[in-house]
Structures are given as structure tokens and as C-alpha cells.
N, C-alpha and C positions, 0 to 999 in steps of 0.2 A: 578961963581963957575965952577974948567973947572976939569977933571981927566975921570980916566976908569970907564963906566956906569957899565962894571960888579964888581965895588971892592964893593959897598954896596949891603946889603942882609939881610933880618927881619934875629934876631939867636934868639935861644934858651938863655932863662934868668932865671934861676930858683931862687928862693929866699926862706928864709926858711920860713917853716910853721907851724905856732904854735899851731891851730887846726882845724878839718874841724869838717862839721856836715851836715847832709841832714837835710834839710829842710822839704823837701815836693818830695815824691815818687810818681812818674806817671809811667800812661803806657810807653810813650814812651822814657823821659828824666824827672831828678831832678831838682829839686833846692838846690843846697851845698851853705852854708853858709864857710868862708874860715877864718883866723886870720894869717898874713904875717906881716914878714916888710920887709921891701925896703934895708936894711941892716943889719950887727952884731949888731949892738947896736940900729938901728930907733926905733921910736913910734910904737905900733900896729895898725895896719890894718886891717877890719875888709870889704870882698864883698862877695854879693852875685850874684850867676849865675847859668844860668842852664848848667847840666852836659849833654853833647848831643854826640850821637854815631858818630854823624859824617854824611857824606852823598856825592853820584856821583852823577854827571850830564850830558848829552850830546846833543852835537851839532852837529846836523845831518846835513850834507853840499850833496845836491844832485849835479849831473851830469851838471844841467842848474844852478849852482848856486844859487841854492834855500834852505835856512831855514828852520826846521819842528819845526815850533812854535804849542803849545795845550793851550789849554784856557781852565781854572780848577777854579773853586770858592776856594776862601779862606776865611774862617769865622773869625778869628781874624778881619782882615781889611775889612769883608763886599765886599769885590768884583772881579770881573770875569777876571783871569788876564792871559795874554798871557807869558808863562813858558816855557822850554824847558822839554822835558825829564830827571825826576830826582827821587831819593831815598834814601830812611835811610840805612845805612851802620850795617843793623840788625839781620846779618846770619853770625854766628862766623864762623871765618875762610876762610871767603869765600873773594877771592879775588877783587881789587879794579875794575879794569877794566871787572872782570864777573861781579861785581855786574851793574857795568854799562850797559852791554850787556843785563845783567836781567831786568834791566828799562827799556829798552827801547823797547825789546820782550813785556814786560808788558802794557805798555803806550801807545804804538803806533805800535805795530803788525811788528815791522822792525828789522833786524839783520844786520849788518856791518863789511868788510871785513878790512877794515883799520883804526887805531885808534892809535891818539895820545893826550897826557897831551896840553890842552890848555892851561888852567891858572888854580890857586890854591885859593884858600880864606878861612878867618875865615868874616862870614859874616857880624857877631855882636861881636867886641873880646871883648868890653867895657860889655856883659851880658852875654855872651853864652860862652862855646869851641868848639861850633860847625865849624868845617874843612868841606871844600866841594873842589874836584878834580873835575874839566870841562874837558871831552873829547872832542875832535872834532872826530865824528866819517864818514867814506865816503866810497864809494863801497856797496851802499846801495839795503836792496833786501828785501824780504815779509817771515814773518813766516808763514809756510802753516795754511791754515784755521784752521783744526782739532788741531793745537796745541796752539794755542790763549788763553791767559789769557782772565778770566771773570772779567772785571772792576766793581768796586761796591762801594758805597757812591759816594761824590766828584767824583772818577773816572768814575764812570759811565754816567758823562755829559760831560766829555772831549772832544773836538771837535780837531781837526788835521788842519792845512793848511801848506802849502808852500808858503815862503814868499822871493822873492828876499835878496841875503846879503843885497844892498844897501838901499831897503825899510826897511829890520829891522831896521837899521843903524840909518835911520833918524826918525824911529819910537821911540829910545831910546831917542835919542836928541828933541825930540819933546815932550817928557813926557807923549810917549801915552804906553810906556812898561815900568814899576817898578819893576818885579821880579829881585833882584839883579843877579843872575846869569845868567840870560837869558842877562838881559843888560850888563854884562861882556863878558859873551860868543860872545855875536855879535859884542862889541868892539872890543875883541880881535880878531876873527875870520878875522876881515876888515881886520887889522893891519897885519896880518898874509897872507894873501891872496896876500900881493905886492909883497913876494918875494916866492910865489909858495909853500908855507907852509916848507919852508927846517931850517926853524928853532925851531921848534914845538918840543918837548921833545918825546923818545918814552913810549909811553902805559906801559910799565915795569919800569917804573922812579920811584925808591924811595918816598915817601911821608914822611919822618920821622918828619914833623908837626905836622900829623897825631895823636892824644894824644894815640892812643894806638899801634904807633910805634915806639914813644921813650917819654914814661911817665918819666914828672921828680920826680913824686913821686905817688905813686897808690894814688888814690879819697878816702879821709876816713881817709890820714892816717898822722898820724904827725912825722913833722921830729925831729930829737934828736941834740940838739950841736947845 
């Protein structure tokens, strides 16, 4: 197969929908129950997934080339996983890249003068709609003492290191790091680093993946025709 790597591209596919329902209401994300078909005349279709806000992430690239990996318990999977800086997209209005800035003031006491789009993901598209935007963030510095978020549950056992790109690198490929985004971020980060990051998207890049930057239909509701 040979042509231009930029002519393909995931799009937007919306198909109709004959009815939704929640499931089951949580604190943080649903379960909608959905009824679609794949065309005007298909069979009915019937999935369910969770409805999820969304979420940043960031990857913190220091001066020596070094990673800011956190290692954070996760209770579904039972265990202690090395993450980058990340969170739920759960303050209306509030922009993609602040919210990133806010994790990571949060998570790890650090603020960063330069920040671009690393790479985009739906993490789980086959259960979830959960969207997650990776920054790579650099130009890195300390939030004063006195204004430091107070971590608490999970977070308050988060431990911080600095990890060479290269040792993350091989830390992915060697299956000793599973958070998908963390092992994206470092993939991408390598891959990005050969030619001096000048192909990196900037920090203001549209997201319109994003479900609540270009819904093909609000959550709940059904389409007519």
C-alpha cells in the first residue's frame, strides 16, 4: 500500500438513534444503554457504555530529559501503577489545556511554561466515550509552597520520580508500565523528540472529538427520521 500518510483520518460517523436510556447514574460517569442501526433500513442495535466526561493528561519533559512519572493505586485492577499527570474534565467551562495545568499544580506541585497537543485517544471506544488529550508540557517550575493542593485518598500516596525518556521507553515495551496513557505519551513523546518536537500541534488545537465539542446528538435523546 503506498499514498499520502496524511489522507486517512478516524471522522465523525453518526448514525441514527432510535433510543437511549441510562442505565445506571454515578458519581462520576453512566451507563447509557443506546438502540442504533448502522443504516436507513439495518437491523436494530442495541450497546451499552459508559458515558464519561472526558479527561487531560500531561507529560512533563524536564531540561535533562527526564519523565515525571506518579505511581497511584488503582482499585479496579488491584494495583500500584506508574501514570503520568491526569484528570476528569469536570469543571464546566473550564478550558482543555487549564484543566491540564490544574493537574498537574494538583498531582505534582509543578507549572509549565510551554505546552503542546501530544496525541488524542478514546481509550476504551468499544465501552466508554471517554476522549483523553496528552499534553506534552516543558519549561518546568514549582508551585510555591503555600499554594499546593492537599492530596487525599489514592492521591495522597502518589509518590513523583523522574524517569529518563529512554528508560520509560523501554519500560513500556517491557510491560513493566500499563496505564495506556502514560504508555502513549512516552511512545509518542520518543517519536517526537527526533525531530526537536516541531511537529507537535499547539496547546489551542481544536479537540472537536471531544463529545462535548461536537455532539452528534445530546445523551438521552432520540433522533426523529
Amino acid at each position: 500500500m503506498s499514498g499520502d500518510s496524511t489522507a486517512f483520518s478516524d471522522e465523525q460517523s453518526p448514525r441514527r438513534l432510535l433510543g437511549a436510556t441510562t442505565v445506571y447514574e454515578g458519581r462520576v460517569w453512566d451507563v447509557v444503554s443506546e438502540e442504533f442501526t448502522l443504516t436507513d433500513d439495518g437491523e436494530s442495535i442495541t450497546r451499552d457504555f459508559i458515558q464519561h466526561p472526558g479527561a487531560v493528561a500531561v507529560l512533563v519533559l524536564n531540561d535533562e530529559g527526564q519523565v515525571l512519572l506518579l505511581r497511584q493505586y488503582r482499585h479496579p485492577v488491584r494495583m500500584a501503577l506508574w501514570e503520568i499527570p491526569a484528570g476528569l474534565l469536570d469543571e464546566e467551562g473550564e478550558d482543555f489545556v487549564d484543566a491540564a495545568a490544574r493537574e498537574l499544580a494538583e498531582e505534582a506541585d509543578l507549572t509549565a511554561q510551554q505546552w503542546h497537543v501530544l496525541v488524542d485517544l478514546f481509550l476504551s471506544p468499544g465501552s466508554s466515550s471517554e476522549a483523553l488529550r496528552v499534553y506534552l508540557a516543558r519549561g518546568v517550575g514549582d508551585v510555591p509552597e503555600a499554594d499546593r493542593h492537599t492530596r487525599t485518598h489514592e492521591e495522597a500516596e502518589i509518590e513523583l520520580q523522574w524517569v529518563d525518556l529512554d528508560e520509560a521507553v523501554a519500560a513500556v515495551l517491557g510491560g513493566r508500565i500499563h496505564s495506556p496513557s502514560a504508555a502513549a505519551a512516552i511512545l509518542a513523546a520518543r517519536v517526537a523528540r527526533e525531530n526537536g518536537f516541531i511537529d507537535l500541534r499547539p496547546a489551542t488545537t481544536l479537540w472537536p472529538e471531544h463529545p462535548s465539542q461536537h455532539p452528534t446528538w445530546p445523551r438521552g435523546a432520540v433522533l426523529e427520521g
